[in-house]
PAZAVO-623583 format. One line per 3 residues: their letters; for each residue x, y, z of N, C-alpha, C. Coordinates in nm, 4 decimals, decimal comma, padded with zeros to 6 digits. Layout:
! PAZAVO-623583
a	X/Y/Z/X/Y/Z/X/Y/Z ~ ...
END
This chain:
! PAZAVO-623583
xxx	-03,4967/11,4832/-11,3876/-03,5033/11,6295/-11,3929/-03,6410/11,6814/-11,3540 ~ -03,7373/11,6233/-11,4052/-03,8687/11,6425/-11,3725/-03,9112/11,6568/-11,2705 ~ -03,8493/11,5144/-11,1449/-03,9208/11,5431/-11,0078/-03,8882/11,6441/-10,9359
xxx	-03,7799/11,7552/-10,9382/-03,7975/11,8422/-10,8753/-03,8791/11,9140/-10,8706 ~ -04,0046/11,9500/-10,9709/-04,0959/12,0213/-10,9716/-04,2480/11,9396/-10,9273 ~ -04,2308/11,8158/-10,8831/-04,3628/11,7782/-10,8752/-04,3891/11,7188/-10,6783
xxx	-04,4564/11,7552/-10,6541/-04,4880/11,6535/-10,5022/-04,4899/11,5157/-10,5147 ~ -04,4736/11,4657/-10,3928/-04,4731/11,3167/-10,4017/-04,5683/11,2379/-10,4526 ~ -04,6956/11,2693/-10,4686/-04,8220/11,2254/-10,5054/-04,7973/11,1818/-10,6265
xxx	-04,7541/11,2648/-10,7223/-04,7283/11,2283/-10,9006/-04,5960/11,1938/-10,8919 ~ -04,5934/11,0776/-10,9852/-04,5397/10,9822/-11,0393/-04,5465/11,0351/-11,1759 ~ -04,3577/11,0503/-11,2364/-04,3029/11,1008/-11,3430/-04,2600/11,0070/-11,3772
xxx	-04,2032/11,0129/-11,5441/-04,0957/10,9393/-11,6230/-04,0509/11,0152/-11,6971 ~ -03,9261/10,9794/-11,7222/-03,8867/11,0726/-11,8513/-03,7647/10,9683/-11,9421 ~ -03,7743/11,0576/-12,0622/-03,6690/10,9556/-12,1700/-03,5945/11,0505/-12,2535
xxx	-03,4730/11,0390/-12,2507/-03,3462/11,1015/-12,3424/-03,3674/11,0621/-12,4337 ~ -03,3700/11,0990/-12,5714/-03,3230/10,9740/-12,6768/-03,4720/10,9573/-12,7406 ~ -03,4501/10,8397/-12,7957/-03,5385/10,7520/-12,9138/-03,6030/10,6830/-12,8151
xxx	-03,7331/10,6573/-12,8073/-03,8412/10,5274/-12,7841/-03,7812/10,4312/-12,8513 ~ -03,7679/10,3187/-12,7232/-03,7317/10,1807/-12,7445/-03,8676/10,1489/-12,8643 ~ -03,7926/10,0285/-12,9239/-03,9311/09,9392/-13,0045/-04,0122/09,8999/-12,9226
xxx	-04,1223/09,8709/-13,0239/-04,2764/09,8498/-12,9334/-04,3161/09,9258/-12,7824 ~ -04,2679/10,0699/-12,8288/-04,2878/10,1795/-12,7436/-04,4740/10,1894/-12,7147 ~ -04,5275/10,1303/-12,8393/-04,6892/10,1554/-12,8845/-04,7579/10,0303/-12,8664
xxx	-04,9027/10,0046/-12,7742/-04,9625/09,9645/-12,8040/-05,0410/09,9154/-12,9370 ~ -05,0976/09,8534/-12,9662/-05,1620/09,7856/-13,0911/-05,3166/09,9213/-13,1516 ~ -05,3396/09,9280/-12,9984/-05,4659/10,0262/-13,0075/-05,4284/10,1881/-13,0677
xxx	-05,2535/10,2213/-13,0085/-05,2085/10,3726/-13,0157/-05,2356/10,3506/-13,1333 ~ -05,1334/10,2386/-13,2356/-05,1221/10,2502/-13,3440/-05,1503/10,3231/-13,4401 ~ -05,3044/10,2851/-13,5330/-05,3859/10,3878/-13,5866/-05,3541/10,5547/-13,6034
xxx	-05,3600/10,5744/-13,4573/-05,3794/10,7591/-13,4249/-05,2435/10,8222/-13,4827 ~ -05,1283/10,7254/-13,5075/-05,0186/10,8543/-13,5775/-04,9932/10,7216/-13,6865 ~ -05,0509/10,6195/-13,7891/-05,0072/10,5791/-13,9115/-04,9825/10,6215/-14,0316
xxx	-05,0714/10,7579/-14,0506/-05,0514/10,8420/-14,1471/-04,9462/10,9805/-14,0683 ~ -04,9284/10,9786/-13,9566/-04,8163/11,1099/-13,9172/-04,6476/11,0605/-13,9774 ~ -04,6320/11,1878/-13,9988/-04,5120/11,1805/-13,9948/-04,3652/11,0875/-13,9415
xxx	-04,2753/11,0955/-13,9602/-04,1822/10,9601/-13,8748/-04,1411/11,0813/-13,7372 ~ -04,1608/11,2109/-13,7191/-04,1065/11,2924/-13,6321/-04,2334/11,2492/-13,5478 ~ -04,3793/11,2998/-13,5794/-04,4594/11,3056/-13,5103/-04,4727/11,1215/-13,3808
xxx	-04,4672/11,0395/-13,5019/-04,4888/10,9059/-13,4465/-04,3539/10,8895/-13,3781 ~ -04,2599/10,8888/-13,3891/-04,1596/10,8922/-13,2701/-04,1746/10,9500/-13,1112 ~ -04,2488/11,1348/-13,1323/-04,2928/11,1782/-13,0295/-04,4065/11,1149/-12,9553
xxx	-04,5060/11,1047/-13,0323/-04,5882/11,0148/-12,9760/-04,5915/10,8718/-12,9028 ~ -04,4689/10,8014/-12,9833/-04,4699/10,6608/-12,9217/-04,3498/10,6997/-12,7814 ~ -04,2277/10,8146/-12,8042/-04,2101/10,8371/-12,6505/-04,2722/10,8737/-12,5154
xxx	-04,3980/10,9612/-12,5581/-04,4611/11,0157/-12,4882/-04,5512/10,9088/-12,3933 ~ -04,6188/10,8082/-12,5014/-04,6580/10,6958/-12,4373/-04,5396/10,6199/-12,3780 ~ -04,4728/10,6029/-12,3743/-04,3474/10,4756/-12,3441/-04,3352/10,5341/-12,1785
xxx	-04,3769/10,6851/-12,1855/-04,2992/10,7724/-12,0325/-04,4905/10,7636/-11,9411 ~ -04,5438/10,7376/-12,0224/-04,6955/10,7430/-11,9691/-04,7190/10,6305/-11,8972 ~ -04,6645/10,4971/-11,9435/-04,6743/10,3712/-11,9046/-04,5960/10,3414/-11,7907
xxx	-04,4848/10,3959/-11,7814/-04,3865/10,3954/-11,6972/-04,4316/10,4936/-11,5687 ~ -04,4766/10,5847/-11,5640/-04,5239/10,6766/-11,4791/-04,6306/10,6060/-11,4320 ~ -04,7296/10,5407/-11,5102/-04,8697/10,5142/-11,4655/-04,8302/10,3762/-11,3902
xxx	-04,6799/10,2719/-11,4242/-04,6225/10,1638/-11,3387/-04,5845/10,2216/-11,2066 ~ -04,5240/10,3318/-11,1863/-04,5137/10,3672/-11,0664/-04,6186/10,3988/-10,9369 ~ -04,7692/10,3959/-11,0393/-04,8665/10,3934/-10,9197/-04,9424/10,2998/-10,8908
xxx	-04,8283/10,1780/-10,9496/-04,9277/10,0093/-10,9770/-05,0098/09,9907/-11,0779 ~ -05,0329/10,1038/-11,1523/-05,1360/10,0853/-11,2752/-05,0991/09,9869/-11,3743 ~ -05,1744/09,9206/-11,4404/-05,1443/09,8803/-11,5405/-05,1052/09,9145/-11,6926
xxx	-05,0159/09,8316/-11,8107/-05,0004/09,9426/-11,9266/-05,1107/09,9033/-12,0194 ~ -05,1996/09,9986/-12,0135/-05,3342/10,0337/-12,0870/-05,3228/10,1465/-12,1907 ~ -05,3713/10,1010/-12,3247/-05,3342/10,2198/-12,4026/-05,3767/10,3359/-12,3076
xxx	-05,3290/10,4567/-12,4137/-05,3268/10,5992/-12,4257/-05,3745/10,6731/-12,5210 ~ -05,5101/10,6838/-12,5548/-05,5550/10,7448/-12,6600/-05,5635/10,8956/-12,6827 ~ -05,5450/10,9212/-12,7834/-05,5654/11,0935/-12,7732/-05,7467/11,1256/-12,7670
xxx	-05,7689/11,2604/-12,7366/-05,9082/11,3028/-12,7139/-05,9434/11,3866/-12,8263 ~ -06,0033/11,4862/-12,8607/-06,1096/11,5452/-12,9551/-05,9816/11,6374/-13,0141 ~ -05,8982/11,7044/-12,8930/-05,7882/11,7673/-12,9019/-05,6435/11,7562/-12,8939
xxx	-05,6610/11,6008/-12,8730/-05,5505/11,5502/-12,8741/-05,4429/11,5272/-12,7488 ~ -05,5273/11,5375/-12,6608/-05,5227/11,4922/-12,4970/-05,5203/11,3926/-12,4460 ~ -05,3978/11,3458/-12,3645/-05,4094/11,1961/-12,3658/-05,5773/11,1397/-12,2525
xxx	-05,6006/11,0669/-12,2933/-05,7101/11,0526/-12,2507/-05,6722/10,9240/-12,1275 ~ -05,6495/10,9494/-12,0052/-05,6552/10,8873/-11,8957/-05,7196/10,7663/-11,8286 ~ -05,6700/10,6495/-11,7836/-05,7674/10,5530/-11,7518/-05,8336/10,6010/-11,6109
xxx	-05,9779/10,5631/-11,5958/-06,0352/10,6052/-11,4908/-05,9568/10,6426/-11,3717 ~ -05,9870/10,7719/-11,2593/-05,8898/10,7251/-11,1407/-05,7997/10,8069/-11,2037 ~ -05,7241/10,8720/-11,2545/-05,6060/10,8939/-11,3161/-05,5910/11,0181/-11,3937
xxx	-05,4766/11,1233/-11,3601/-05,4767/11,2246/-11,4136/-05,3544/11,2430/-11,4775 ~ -05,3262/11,2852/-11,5647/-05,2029/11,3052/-11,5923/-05,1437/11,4074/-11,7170 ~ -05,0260/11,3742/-11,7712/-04,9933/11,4866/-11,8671/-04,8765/11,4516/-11,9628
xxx	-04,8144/11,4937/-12,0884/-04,7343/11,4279/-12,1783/-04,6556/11,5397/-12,2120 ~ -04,5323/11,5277/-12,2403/-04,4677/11,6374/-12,3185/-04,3554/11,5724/-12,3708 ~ -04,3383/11,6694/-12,4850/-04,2153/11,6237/-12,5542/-04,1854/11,7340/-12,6339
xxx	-04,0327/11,7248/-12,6763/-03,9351/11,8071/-12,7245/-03,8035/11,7190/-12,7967 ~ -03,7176/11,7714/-12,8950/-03,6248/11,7281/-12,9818/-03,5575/11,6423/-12,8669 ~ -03,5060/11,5061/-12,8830/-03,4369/11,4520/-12,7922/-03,4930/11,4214/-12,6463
xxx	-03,6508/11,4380/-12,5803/-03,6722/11,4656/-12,4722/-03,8400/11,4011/-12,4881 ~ -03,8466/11,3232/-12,4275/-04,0196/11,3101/-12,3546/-04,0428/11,3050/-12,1734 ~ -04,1622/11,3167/-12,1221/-04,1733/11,2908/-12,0068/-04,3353/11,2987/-12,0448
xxx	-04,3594/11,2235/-11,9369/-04,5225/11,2068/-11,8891/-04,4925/11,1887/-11,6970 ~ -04,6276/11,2386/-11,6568/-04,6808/11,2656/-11,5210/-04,8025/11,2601/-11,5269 ~ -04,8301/11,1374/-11,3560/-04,9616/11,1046/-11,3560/-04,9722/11,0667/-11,2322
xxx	-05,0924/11,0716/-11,1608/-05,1404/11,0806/-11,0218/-05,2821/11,0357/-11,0262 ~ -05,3046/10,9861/-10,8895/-05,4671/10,9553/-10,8648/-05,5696/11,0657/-10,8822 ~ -05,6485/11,0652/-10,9114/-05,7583/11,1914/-10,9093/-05,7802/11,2168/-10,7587
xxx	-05,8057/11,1079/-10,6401/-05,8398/11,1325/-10,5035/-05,7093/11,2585/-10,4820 ~ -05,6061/11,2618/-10,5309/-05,5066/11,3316/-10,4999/-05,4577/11,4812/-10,5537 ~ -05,4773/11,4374/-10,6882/-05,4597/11,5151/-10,7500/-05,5820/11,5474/-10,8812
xxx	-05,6025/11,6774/-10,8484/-05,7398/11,7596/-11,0015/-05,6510/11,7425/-11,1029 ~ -05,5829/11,7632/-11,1449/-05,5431/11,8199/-11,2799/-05,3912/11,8424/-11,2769 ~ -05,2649/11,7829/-11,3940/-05,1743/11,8342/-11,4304/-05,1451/11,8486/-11,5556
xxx	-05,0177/11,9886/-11,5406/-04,9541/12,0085/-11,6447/-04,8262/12,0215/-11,6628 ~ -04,7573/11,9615/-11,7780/-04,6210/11,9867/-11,7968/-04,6057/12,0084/-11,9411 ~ -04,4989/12,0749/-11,9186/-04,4356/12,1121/-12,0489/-04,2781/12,1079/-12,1076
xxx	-04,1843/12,1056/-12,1677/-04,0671/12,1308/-12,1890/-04,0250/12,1513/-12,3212 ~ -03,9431/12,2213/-12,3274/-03,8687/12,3283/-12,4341/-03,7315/12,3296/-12,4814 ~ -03,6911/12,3444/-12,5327/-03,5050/12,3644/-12,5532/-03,5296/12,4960/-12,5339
xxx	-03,4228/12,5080/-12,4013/-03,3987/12,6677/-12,3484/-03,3017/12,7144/-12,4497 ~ -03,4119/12,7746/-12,5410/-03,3394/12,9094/-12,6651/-03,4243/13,0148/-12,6867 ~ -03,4484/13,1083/-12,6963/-03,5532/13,1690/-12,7231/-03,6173/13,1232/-12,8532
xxx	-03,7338/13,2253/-12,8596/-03,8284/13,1665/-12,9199/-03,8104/13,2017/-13,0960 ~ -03,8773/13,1548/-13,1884/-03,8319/13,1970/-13,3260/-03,8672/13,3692/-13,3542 ~ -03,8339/13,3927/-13,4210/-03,8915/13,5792/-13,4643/-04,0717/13,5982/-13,4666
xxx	-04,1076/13,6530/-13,3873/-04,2877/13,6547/-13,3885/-04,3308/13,5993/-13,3387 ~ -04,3024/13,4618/-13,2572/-04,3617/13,4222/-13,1701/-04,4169/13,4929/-13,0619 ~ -04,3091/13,5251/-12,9803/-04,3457/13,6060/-12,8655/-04,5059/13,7008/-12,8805
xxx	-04,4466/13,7877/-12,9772/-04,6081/13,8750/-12,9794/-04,6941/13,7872/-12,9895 ~ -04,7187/13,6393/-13,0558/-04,8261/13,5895/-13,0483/-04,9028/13,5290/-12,9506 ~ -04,8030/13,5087/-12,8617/-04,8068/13,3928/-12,7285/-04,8560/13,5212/-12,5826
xxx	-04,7244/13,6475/-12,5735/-04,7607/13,6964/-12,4926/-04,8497/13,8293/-12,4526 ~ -04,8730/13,8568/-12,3769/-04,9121/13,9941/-12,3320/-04,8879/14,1045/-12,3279 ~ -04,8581/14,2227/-12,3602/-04,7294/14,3136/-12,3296/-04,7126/14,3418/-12,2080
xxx	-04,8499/14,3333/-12,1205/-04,7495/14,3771/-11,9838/-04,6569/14,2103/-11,9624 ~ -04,6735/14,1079/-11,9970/-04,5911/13,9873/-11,9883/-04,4462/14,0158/-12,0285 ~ -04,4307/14,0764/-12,1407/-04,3250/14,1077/-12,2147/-04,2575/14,2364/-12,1471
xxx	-04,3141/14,2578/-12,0652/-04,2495/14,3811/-11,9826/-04,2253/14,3418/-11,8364 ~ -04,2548/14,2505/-11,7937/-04,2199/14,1988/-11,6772/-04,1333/14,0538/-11,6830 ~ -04,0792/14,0673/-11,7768/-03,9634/13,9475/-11,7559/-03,8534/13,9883/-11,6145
xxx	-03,8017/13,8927/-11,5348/-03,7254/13,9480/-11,4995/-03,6139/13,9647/-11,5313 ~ -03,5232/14,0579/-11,4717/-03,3565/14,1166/-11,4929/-03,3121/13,9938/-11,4747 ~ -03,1446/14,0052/-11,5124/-03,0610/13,9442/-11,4867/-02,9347/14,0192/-11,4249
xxx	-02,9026/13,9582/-11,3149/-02,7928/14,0436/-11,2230/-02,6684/14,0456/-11,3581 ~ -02,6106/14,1604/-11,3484/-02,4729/14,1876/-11,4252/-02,3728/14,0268/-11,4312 ~ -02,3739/14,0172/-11,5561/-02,2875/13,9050/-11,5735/-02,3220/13,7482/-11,5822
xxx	-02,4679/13,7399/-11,5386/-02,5173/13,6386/-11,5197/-02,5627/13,5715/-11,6901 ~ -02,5527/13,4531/-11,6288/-02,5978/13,4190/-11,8170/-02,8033/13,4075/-11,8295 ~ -02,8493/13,4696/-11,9207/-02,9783/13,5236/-11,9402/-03,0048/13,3900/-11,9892
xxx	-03,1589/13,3814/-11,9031/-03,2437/13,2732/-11,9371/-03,3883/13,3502/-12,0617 ~ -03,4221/13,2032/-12,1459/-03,4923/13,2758/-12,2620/-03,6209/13,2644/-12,2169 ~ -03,6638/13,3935/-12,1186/-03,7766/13,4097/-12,0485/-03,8908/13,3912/-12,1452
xxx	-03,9119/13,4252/-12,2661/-04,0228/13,3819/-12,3975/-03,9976/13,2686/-12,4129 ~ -03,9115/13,1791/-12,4387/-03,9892/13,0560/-12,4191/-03,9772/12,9717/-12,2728 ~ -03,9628/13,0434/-12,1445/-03,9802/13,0016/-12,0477/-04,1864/13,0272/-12,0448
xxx	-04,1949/13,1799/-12,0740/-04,3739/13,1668/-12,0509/-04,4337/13,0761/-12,1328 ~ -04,3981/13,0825/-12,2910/-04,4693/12,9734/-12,3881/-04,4553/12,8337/-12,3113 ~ -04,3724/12,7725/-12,2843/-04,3847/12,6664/-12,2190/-04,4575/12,6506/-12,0607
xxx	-04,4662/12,7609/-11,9887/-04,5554/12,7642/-11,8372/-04,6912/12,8089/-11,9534 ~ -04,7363/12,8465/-12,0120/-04,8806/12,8609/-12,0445/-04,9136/12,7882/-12,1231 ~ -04,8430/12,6383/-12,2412/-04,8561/12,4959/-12,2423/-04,9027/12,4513/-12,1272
xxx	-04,8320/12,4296/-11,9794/-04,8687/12,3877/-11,9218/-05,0078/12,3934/-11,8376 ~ -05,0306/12,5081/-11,7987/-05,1193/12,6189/-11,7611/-05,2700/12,5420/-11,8742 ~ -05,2665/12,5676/-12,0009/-05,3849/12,4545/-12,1018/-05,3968/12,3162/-12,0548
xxx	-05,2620/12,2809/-12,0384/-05,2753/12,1039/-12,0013/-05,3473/12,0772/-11,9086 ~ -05,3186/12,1045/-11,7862/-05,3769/12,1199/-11,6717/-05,5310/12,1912/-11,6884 ~ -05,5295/12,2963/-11,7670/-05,6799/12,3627/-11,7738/-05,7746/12,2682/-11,8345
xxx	-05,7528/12,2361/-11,9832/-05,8588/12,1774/-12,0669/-05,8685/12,0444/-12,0423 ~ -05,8416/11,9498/-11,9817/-05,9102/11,8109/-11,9615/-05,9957/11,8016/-11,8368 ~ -05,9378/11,9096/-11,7374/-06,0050/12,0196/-11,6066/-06,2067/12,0460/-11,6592
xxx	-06,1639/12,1190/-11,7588/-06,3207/12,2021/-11,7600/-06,3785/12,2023/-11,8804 ~ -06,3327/12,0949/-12,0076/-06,3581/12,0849/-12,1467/-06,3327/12,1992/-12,1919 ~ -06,3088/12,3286/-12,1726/-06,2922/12,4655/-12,2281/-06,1938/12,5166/-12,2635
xxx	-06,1034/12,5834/-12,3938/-06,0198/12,5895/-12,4095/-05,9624/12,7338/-12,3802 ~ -05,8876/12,7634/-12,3964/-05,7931/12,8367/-12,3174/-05,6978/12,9124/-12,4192 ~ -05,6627/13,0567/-12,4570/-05,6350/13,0665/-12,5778/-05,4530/13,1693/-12,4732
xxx	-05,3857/13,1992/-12,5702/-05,2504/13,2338/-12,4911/-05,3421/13,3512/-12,4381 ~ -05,3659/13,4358/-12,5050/-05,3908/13,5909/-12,4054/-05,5516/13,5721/-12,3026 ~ -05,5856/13,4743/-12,2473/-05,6435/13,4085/-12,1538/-05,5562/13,4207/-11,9985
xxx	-05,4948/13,4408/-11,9922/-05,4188/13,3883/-11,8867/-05,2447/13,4721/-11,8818 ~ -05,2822/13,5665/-11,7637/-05,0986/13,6553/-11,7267/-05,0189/13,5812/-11,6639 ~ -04,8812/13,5802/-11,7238/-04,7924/13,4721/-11,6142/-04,7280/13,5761/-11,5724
xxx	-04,6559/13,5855/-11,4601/-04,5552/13,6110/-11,3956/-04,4302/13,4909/-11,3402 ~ -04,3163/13,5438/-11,3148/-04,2256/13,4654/-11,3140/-04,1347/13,5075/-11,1521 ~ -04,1334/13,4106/-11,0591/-04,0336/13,4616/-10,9582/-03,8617/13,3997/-11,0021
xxx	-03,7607/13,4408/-11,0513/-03,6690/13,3889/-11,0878/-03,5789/13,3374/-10,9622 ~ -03,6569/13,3649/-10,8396/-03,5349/13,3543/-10,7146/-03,5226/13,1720/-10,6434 ~ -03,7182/13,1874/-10,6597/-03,7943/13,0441/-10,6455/-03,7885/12,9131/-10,7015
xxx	-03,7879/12,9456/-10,8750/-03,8145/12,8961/-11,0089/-03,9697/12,8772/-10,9522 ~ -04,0849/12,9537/-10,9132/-04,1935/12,9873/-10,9720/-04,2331/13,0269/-11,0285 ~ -04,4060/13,0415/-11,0763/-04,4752/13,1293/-11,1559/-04,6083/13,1316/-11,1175
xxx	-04,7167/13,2336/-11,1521/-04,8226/13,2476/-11,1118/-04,8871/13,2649/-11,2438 ~ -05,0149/13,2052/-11,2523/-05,0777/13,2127/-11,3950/-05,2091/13,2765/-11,3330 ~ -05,2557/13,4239/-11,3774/-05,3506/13,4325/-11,3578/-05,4972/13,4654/-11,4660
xxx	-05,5789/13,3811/-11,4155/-05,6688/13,3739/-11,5734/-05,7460/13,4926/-11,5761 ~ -05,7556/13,5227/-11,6898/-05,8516/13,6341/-11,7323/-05,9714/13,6272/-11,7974 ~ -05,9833/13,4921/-11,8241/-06,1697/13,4345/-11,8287/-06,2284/13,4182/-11,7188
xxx	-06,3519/13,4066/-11,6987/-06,4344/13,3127/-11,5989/-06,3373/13,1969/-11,5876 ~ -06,3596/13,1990/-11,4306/-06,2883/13,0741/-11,3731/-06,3781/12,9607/-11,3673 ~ -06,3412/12,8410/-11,2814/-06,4132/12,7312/-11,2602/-06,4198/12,6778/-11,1437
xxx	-06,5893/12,6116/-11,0751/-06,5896/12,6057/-10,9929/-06,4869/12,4582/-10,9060 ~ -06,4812/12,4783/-10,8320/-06,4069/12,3706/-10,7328/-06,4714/12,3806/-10,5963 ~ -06,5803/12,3156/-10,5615/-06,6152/12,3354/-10,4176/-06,6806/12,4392/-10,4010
xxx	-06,6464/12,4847/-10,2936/-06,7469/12,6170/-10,2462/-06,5979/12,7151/-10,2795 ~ -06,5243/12,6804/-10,4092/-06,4559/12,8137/-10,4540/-06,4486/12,8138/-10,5806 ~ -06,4119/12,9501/-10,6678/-06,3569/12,9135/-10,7868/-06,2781/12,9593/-10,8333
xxx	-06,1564/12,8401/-10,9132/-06,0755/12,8784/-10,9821/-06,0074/12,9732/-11,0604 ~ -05,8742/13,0537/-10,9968/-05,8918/13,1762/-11,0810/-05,7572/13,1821/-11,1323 ~ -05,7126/13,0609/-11,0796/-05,5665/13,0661/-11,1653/-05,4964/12,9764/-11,1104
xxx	-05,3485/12,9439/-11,1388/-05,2901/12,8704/-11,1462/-05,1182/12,8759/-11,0444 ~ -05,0549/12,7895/-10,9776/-04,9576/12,8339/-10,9246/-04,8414/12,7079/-11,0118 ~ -04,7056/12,7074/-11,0129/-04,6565/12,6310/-11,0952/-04,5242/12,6414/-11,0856
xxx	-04,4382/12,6038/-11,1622/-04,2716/12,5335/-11,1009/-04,2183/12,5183/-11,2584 ~ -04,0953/12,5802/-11,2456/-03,9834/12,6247/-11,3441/-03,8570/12,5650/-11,3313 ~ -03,7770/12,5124/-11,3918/-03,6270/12,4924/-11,3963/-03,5635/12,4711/-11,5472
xxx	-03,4792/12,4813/-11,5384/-03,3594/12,4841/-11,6839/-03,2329/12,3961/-11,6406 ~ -03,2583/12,2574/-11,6941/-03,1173/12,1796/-11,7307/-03,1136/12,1167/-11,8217 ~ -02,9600/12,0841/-11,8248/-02,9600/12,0376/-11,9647/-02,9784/12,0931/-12,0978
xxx	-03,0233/12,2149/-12,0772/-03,0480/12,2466/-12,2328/-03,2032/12,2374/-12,2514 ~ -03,2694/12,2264/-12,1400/-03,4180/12,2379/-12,1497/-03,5030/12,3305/-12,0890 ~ -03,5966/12,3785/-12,1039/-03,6514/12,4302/-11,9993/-03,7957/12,3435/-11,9625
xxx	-03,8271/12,2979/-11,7911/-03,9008/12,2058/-11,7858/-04,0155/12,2887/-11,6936 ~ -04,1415/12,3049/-11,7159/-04,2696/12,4012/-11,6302/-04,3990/12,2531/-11,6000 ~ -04,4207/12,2792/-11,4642/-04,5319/12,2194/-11,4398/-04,6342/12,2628/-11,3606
xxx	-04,7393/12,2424/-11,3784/-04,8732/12,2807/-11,2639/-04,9040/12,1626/-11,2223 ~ -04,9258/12,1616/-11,0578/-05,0221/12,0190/-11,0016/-05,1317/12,0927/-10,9297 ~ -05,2609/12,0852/-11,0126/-05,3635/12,1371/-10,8900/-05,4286/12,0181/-10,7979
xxx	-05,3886/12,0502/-10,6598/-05,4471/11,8985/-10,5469/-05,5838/11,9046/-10,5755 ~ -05,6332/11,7628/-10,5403/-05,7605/11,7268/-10,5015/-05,8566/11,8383/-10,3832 ~ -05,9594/11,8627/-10,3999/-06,0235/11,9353/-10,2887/-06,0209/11,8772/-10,1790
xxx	-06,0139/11,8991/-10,0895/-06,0438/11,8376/-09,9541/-06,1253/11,9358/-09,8972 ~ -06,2590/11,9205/-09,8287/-06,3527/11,9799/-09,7891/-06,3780/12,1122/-09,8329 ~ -06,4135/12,0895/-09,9519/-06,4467/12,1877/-10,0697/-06,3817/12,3089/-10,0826
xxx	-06,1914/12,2459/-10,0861/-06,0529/12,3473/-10,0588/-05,9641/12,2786/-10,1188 ~ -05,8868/12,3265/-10,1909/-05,7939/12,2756/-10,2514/-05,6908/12,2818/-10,1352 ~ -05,5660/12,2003/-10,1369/-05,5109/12,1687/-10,0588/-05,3194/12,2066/-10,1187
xxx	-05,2366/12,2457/-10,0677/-05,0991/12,3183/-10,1007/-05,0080/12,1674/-10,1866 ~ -04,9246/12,1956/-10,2753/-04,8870/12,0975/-10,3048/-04,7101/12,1176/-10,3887 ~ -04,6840/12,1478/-10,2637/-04,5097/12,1417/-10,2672/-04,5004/12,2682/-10,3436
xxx	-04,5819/12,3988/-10,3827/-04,5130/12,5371/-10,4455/-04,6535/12,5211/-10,5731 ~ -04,6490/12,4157/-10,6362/-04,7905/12,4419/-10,7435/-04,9232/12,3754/-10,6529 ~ -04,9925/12,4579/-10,7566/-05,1632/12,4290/-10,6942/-05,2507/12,5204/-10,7457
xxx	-05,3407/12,5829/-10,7252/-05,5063/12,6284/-10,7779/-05,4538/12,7750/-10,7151 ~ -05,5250/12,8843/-10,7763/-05,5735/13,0079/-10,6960/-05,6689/13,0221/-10,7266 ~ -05,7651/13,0481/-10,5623/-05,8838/13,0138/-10,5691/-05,9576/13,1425/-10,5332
xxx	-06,0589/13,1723/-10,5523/-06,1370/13,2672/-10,4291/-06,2764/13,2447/-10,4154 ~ -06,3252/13,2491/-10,2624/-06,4079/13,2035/-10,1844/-06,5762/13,2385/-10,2898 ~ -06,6714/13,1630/-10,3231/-06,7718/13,1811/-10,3811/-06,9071/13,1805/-10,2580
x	-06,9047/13,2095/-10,1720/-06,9976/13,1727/-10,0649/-06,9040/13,2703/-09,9090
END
């Protein structure tokens, strides 16, 4: 389900279900022994889809440690991203020569609980959902953005150490595409002779999920480079 949203460069996995046994390294161990049996399940799928993704680019299976924030922390060379949901993990990962930075996310397409929304979005966000043609069955555009602005952090904070808070960043949604445009409302970051001012990214709903990702490419002569619908929005600093 995943690779429809990613270019050929990244290398996905994903898992239905329960993590097989000895989903975990010896090293993960530790980081969820005192979590929960929900939490350590997610976690040991998340790795199980990390290893498998990171086999698809010849890598070897090297733990996966979390970071300060709880980011999987990447072996050199290597970028990537984790998500998980009730019944659902996936991880995505790519070379750094290729790829800056990703993000994914996924959701059970339901809307969101009572109050969320105001917390997560914007009001002009909440006012630009789009319609639904007469008769059509309505997608739960609140937790379609909560999950594109998960992703939108993933991709941001292992990017620039800086965190990224929901009303940071306006999404918009093209429903015709399954795009979205994230545009930030902090100081951006530099990339080359440009800087970062936001984000471009990729939407779909199956299964009962809703799945959002960002891939920002590698620079190539101090330019980010197009990457199948996601990638960087940049503007010229020089």
């Amino acid at each position: 389900m995943i690779d429809e949203l990613l270019p050929e460069t990244v290398s996905a996995a994903e898992l239905f279900g329960e993590p097989p046994a000895g989903a975990l390294l010896p090293e993960e161990v530790p980081h969820v022994s005192r979590a929960v049996d929900k939490r350590r399940r997610e976690f040991a799928a998340g790795r199980w889809c990390a290893r498998r993704a990171m086999a698809g680019l010849g890598a070897p299976p090297v733990p996966i440690l979390p970071g300060p924030r709880g980011e999987p922390r990447w072996p050199s060379g290597l970028v990537g991203a984790v998500t998980h949901c009730e019944g659902y993990a996936a991880a995505v990962v790519a070379r750094s020569t290729e790829v800056r930075a990703l993000g994914v996310d996924a959701e059970p397409a339901e809307p969101l609980p009572d109050g969320v929304l105001e917390a997560v979005a914007l009001p002009a966000e909440r006012a630009g959902f789009p319609r639904h043609p007469s008769g059509a069955r309505p997608l739960p555009w609140d937790r379609m953005l909560f999950s594109a602005k998960e992703s939108v952090y993933k991709a941001w904070f292992p990017m620039t150490g800086r965190p990224l808070e929901f009303e940071d960043a306006f999404l918009s949604f093209d429903p015709d595409d399954g795009t979205f445009t994230a545009r930030l409302l902090v100081p951006g970051w530099r990339l080359g002779d440009e800087v970062l001012t936001g984000f471009q990214g990729r939407w779909a709903v199956r299964a009962g999920l809703i799945v959002t990702a960002v891939v920002v490419p590698a620079a190539q002569g101090g330019r980010t480079s197009p990457a199948h619908g996601s990638g960087a929005v940049t503007e010229a600093t020089r």
